[in-house]
MIGUDREN-616342 format. One record per residue (C-alpha): y, z, x; residue in three letters. Coordinates in nm, 3 decimals, padded with zeros to 5 digits, m for minus. Layout:
{site {Y Z X} 'Ala'}
...
***
This chain:
{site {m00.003 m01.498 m00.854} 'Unk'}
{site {m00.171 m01.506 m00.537} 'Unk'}
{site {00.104 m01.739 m00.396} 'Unk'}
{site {00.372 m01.428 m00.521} 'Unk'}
{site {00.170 m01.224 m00.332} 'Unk'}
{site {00.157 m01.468 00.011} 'Unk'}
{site {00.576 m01.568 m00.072} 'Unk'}
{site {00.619 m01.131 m00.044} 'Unk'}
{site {00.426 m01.065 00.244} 'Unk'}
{site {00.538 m01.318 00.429} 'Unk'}
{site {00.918 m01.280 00.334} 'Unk'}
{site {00.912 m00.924 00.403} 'Unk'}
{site {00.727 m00.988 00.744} 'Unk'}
{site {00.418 m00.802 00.669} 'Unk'}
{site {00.240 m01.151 00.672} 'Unk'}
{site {m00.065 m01.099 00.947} 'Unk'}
{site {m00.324 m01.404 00.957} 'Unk'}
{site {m00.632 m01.224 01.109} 'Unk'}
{site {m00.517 m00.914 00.839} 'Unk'}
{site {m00.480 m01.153 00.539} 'Unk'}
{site {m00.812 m01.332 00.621} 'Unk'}
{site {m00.962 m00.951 00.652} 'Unk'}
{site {m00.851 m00.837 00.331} 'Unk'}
{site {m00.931 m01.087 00.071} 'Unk'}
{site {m01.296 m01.161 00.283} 'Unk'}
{site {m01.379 m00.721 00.250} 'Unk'}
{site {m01.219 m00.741 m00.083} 'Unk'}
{site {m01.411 m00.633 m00.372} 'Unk'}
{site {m01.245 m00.783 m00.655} 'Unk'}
{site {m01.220 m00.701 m01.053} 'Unk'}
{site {m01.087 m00.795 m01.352} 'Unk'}
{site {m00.798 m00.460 m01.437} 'Unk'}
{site {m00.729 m00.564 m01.765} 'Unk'}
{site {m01.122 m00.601 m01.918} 'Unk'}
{site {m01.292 m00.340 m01.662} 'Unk'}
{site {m01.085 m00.027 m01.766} 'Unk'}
{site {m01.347 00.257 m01.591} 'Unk'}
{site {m01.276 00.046 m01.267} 'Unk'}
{site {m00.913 00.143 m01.254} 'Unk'}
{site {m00.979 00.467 m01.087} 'Unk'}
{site {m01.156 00.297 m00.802} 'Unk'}
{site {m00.863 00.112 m00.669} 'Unk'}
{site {m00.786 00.178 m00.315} 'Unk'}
{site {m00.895 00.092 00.029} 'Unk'}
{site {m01.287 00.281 00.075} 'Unk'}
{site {m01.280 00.349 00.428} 'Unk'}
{site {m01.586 00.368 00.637} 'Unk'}
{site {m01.597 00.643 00.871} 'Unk'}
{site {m01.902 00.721 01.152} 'Unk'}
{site {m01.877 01.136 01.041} 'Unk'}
{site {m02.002 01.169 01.403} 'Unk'}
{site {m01.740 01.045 01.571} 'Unk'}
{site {m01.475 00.984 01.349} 'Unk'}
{site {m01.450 00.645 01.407} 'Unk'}
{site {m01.298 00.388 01.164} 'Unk'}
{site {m01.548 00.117 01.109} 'Unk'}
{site {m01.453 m00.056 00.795} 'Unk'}
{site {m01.181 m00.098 00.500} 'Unk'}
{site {m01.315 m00.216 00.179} 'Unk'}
{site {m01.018 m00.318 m00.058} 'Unk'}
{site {m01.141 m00.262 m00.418} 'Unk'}
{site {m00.898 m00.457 m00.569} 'Unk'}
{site {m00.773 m00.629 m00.900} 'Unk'}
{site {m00.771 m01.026 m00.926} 'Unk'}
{site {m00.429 m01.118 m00.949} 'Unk'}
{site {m00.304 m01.225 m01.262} 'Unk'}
{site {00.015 m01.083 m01.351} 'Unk'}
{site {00.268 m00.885 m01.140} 'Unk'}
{site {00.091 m00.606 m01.175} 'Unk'}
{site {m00.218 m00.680 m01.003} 'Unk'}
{site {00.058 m00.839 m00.785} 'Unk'}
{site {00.185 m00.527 m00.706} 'Unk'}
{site {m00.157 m00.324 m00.699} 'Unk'}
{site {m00.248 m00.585 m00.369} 'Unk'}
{site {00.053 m00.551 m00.217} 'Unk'}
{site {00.032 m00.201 m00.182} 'Unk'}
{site {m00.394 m00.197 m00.073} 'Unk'}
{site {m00.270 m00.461 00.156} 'Unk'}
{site {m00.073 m00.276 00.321} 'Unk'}
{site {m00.291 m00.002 00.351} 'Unk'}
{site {m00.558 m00.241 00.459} 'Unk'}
{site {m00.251 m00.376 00.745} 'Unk'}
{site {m00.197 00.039 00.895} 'Unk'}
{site {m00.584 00.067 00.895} 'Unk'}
{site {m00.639 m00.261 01.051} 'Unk'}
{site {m00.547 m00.170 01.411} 'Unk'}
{site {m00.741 00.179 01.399} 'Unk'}
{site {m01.079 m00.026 01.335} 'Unk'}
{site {m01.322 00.083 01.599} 'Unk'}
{site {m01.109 00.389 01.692} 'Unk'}
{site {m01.060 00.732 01.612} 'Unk'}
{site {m00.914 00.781 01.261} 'Unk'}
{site {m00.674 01.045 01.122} 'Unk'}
{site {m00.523 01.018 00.818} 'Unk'}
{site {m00.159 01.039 00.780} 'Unk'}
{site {00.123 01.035 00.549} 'Unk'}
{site {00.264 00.742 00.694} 'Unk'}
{site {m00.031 00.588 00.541} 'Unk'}
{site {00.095 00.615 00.185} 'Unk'}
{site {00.490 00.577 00.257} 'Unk'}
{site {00.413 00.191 00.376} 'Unk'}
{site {00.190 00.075 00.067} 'Unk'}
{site {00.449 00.212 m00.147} 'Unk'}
{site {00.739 00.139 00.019} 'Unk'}
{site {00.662 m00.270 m00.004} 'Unk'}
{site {00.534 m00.185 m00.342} 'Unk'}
{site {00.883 m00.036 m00.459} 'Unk'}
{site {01.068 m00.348 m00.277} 'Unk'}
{site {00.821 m00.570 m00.460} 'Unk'}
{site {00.910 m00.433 m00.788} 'Unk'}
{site {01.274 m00.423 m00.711} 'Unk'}
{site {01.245 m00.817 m00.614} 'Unk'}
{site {01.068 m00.928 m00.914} 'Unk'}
{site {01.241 m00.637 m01.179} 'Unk'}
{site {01.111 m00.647 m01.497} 'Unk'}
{site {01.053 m00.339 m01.759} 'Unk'}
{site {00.658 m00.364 m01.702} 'Unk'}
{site {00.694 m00.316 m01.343} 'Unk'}
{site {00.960 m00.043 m01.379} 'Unk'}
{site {00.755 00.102 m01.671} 'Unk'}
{site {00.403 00.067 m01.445} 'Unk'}
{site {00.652 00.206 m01.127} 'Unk'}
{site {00.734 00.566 m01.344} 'Unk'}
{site {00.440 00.590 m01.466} 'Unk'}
{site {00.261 00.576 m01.070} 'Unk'}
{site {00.559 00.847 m00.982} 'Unk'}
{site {00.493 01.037 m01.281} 'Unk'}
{site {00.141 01.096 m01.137} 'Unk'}
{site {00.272 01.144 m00.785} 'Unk'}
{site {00.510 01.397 m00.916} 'Unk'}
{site {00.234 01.574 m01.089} 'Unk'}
{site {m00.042 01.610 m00.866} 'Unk'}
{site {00.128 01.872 m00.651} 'Unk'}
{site {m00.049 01.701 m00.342} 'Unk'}
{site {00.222 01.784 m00.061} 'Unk'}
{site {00.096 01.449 00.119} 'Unk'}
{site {00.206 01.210 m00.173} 'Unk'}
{site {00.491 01.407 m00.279} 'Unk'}
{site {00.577 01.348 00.101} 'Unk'}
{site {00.512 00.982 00.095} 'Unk'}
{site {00.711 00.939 m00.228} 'Unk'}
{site {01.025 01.117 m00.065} 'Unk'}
{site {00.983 00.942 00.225} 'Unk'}
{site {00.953 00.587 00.038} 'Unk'}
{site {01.266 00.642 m00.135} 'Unk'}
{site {01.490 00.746 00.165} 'Unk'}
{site {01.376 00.448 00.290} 'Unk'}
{site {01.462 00.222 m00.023} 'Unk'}
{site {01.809 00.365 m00.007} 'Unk'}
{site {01.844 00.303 00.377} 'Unk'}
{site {01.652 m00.052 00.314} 'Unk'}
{site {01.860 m00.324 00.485} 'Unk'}
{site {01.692 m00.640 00.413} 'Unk'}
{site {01.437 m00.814 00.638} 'Unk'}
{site {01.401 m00.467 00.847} 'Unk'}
{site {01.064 m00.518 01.028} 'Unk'}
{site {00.747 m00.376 00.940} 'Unk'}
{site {00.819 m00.202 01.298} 'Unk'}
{site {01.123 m00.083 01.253} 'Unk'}
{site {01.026 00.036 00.857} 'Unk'}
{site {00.734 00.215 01.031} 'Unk'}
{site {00.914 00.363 01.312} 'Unk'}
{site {01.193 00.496 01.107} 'Unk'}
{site {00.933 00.627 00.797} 'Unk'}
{site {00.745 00.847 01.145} 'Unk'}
{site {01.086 00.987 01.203} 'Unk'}
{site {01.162 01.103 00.838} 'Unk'}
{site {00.807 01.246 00.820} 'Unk'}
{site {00.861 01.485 01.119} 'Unk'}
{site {01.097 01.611 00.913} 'Unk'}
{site {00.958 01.608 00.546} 'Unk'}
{site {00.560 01.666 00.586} 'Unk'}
***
């Protein structure tokens, strides 16, 4: 699985050496289908100096990769773990932008590799979004699907990101 995971990020040009190395060395890594109470904990635990407000760390709390998924779970905590990246050190504010990207490549990924688990697993995670009421993830989930529709193939994580900013002037 792992090399499904390297063949996506790298064909979708999200592939970033000093990132990659970064996330599966801060990863903290479980197994999804035996640890069920663990489930909730997936995300990126961000370390934040309160003081200051400075981003000092991203801890991926991750499954291991065994199906597609876990596939899919690391894409998207990758990516999260690829916005955050660059802030290290600096100032952080949280944004919506920071939930369109993870699911945007996760949507793609699931589109790529279609199956009914992953389109089952995908309704189910906007079935939640949909739910919650939280104007931020409703916002990201908008957002991620004008950008599936507008999705022209090998678009650059740039250009994705650049274009998602512009749509969430308008939506959030």
């Amino acid at each position: 699985m792992l090399n499904k995971f390297f063949i996506f990020i790298y064909d979708n040009g999200i592939y970033d050496q000093e990132v990659y190395k970064y996330f599966f060395n801060n990863a903290i890594q479980f197994d999804y289908y035996e640890e069920d109470m663990l489930r909730n904990n997936i995300g990126c635990n961000l370390v934040i100096d309160k003081k200051n407000d400075i981003l000092i760390d991203v801890i991926p709390f991750i499954p291991r990769m065994v199906d597609d998924i876990t596939t899919l779970i690391n894409i998207h905590e990758y990516v999260h773990t690829l916005c955050l990246y660059k802030n290290l050190n600096k100032k952080y504010k949280d944004s919506v932008i920071l939930e369109v990207l993870p699911m945007y490549y996760e949507k793609l990924f699931a589109m790529e590799h279609d199956s009914d688990i992953l389109r089952s697993y995908e309704a189910k995670l906007d079935d939640i979004t949909l739910n919650s009421n939280d104007k931020k993830y409703l916002s990201a989930l908008k957002i991620c699907y004008q950008l599936l529709d507008g999705n022209k193939k090998n678009n650059s994580f740039k250009k994705i990101n650049r274009i998602a900013k512009k749509l969430s002037k308008n939506i959030y």
